[in-house]
C-alpha positions in Angstrom: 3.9 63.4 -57.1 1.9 62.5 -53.9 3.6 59.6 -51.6 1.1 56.7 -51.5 -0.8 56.8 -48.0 -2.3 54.1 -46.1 -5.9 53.7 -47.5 -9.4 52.9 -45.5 -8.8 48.9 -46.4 -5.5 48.7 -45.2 -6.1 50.5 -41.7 -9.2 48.2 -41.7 -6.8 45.0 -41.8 -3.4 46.8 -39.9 -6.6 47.1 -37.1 -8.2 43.6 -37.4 -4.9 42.2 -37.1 -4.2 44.2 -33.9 -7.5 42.7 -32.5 -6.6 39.3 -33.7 -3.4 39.2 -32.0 -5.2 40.7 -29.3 -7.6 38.0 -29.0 -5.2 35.2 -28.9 -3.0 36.8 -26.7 -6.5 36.6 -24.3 -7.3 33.2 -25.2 -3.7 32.0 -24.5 -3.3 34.1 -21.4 0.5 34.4 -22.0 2.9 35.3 -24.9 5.0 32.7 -23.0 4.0 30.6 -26.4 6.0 30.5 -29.4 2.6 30.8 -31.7 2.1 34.4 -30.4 5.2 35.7 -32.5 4.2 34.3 -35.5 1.3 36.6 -35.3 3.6 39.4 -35.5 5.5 38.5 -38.0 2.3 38.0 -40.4 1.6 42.0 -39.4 4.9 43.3 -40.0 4.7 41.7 -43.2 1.4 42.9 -43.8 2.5 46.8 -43.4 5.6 46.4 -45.3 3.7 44.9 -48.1 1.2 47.7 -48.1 3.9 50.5 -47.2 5.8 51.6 -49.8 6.5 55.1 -48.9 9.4 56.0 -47.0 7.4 57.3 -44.6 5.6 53.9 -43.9 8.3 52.4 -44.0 9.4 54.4 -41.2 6.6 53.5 -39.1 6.7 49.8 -40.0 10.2 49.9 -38.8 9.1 51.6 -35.7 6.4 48.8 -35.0 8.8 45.8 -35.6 10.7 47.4 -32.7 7.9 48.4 -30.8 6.0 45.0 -30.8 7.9 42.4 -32.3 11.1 42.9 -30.7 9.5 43.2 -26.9 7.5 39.9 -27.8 10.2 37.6 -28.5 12.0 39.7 -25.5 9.0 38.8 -23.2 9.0 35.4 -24.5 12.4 34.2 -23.0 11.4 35.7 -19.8 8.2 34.3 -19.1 8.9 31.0 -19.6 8.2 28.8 -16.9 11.3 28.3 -14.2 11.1 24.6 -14.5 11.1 24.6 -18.2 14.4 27.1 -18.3 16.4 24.9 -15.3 15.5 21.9 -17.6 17.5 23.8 -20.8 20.2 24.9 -18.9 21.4 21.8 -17.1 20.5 19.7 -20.5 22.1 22.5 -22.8 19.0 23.0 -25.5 16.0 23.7 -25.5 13.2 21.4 -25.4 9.4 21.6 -26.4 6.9 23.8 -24.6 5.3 21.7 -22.2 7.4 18.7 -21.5 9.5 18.6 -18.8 12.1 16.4 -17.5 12.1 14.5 -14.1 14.8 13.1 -12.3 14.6 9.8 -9.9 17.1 9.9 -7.4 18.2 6.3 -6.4 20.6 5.4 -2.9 22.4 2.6 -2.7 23.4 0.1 -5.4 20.5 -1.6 -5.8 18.3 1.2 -6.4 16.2 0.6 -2.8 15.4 -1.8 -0.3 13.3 -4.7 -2.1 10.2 -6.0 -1.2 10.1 -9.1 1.4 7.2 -11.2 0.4 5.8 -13.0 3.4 6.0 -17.2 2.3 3.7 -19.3 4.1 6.0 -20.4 6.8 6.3 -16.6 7.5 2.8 -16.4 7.9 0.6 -17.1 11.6 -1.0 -20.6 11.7 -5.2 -19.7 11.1 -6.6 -19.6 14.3 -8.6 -23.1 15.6 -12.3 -23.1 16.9 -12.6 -24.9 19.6 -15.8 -27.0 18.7 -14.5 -28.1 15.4 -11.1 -29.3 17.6 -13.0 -31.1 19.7 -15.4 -33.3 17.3 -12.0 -34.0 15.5 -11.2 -35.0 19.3 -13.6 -37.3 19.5 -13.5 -38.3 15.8 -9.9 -39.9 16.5 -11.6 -42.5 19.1 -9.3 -45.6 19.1 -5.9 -43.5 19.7 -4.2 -42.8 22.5 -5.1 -39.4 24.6 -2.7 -37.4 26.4 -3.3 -35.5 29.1 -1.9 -31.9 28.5 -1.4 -28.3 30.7 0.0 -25.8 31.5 2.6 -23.9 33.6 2.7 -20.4 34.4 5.6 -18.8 35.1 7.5 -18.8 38.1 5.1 -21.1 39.7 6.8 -25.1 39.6 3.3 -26.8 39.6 1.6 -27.9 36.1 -2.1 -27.2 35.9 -3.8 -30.2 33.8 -6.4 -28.5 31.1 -7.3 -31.4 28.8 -6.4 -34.2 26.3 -5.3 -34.2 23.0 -5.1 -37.0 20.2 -3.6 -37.0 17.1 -4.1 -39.7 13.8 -2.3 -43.2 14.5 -0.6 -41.8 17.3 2.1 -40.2 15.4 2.4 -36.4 16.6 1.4 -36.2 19.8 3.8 -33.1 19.9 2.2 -31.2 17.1 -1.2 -32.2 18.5 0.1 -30.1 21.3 2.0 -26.7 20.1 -0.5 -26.5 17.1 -3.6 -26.3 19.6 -2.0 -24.4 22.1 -4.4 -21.3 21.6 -6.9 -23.6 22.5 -5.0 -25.1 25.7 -4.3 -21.8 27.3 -7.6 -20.3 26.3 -9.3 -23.1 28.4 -6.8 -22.8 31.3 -8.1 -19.1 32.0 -11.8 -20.7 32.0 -10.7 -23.1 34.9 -8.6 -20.9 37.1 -9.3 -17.4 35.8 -7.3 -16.0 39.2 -4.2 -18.5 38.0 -3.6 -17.4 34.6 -4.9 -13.9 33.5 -4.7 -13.0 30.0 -1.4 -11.6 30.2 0.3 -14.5 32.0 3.3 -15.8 30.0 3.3 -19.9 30.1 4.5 -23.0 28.9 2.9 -25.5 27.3 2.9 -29.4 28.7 2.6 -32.8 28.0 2.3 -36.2 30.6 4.6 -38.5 29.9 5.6 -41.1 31.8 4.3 -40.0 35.0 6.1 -37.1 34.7 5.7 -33.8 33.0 8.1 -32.6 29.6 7.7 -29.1 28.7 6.7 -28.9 24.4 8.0 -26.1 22.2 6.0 -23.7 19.6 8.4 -25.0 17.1 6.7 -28.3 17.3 3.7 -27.1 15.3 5.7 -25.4 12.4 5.1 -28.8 10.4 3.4 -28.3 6.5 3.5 -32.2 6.4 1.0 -32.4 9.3 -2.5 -31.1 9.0 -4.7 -29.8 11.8 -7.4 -31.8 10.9 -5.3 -34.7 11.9 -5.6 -33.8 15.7 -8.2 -32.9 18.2 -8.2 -31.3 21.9 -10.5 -32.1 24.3 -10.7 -30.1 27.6 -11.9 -30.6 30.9 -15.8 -30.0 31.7 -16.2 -26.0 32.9 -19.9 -26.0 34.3 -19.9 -22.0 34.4 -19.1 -21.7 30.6 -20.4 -25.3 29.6 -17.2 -25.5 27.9 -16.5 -29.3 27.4 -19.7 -30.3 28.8 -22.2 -33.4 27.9 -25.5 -32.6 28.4 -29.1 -34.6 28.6 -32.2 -33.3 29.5 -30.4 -30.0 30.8 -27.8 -31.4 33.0 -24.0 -32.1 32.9 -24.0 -36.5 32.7 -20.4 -36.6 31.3 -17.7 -34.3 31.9 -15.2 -36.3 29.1 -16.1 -38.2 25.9 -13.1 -40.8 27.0 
């Protein structure tokens, strides 16, 4: 009795298998995925089921070790580091593709937090001097004080300007809050006095004598800036502070 062969059909699917698992193995670019042994499996039980001769059974054996074996072998190998140190230190294995992360936190509370700036925190917004000084003259009916500056190491006090403030009720703040203002106009007057990097302190004349104001004095939220007003003495090279008609200077102060 002849032993059963392979016939023309059967090579014709054992072969378009091959190229099938050929293909994917070029689409995929890896047998790293766990798809690709599936495909082998469905051949192995294609031959067996079309192989019952000893004989082909012999070389169905010899294929499942030939190909099927060394795929699941390449599998483990080729998977990707990451992947392998993530199943190790967790103890299973986890999908293809996902991978875990780990945050490493110092300290108790995770980081340093965020300081958010509050508004005392933040710089006063800067005054223009022309919108000072028609608030200067807008406060007509209060009392002006005459205001300087003193550079340091020098003893004498260098008279800038005048300031008011509403009702006469913050002289002080009328003072540190346009300070900007005040030393801004002092280099005007006597550029060869104060430079831009001279260090000062700011001044107010008080009963005939001079007392020295702080910066603190215009940290105040319950005082508006629109509530006081600087006035400077006239510079005729700038035209800082300067009434004009008809083209010339006819009033150095408003009063």
């Amino acid at each position: 009795r002849r032993q059963p062969t392979l016939s023309f059909s059967n090579h014709i699917s054992y072969q378009h298998l091959l190229r099938t698992c050929n293909l994917h193995a070029v689409k995929s670019q890896t047998f790293a995925s766990f798809e690709t042994p599936k495909v082998f499996v469905l051949i192995f039980l294609r031959l067996t089921s079309t192989m019952a001769s000893s004989l082909n059974l012999c070389i169905a054996m010899l294929a499942y070790a030939l190909i099927i074996l060394p795929a699941f072998s390449y599998t483990a190998v080729t998977l990707p580091k990451t992947f392998l140190k993530s199943a190790h230190e967790k103890g299973s294995m986890l999908p293809h593709g996902r991978r875990q992360s780990t945050v490493l936190m110092a300290g108790f509370g995770g980081g340093p937090k965020s300081k958010k700036k509050t508004k005392k925190d933040a710089p006063p917004t800067p005054l223009k001097a022309k919108q000072q000084w028609d608030r200067y003259e807008g406060l007509k009916g209060t009392t002006k004080h005459t205001v300087g500056v003193r550079v340091d190491g020098s003893e004498d006090w260098m008279k800038v300007g005048f300031v008011r403030s509403k009702g006469d009720a913050f002289p002080e703040y009328a003072v540190s809050r346009q300070r900007a203002l005040i030393a801004s106009h002092a280099r005007r007057l006597s550029p060869l006095t104060v430079s831009p990097k001279s260090s000062m302190e700011w001044g107010m004349f008080v009963d005939d004598e001079w007392q020295s104001i702080s910066k603190n004095e215009g940290n105040r939220d319950d005082i508006s800036e629109k509530d006081v007003g600087f006035e400077g003495y006239c510079d005729p090279n700038t035209g800082y502070y300067c009434h004009y008609k008809d083209g010339k200077i006819v009033s150095q102060l408003s009063g």
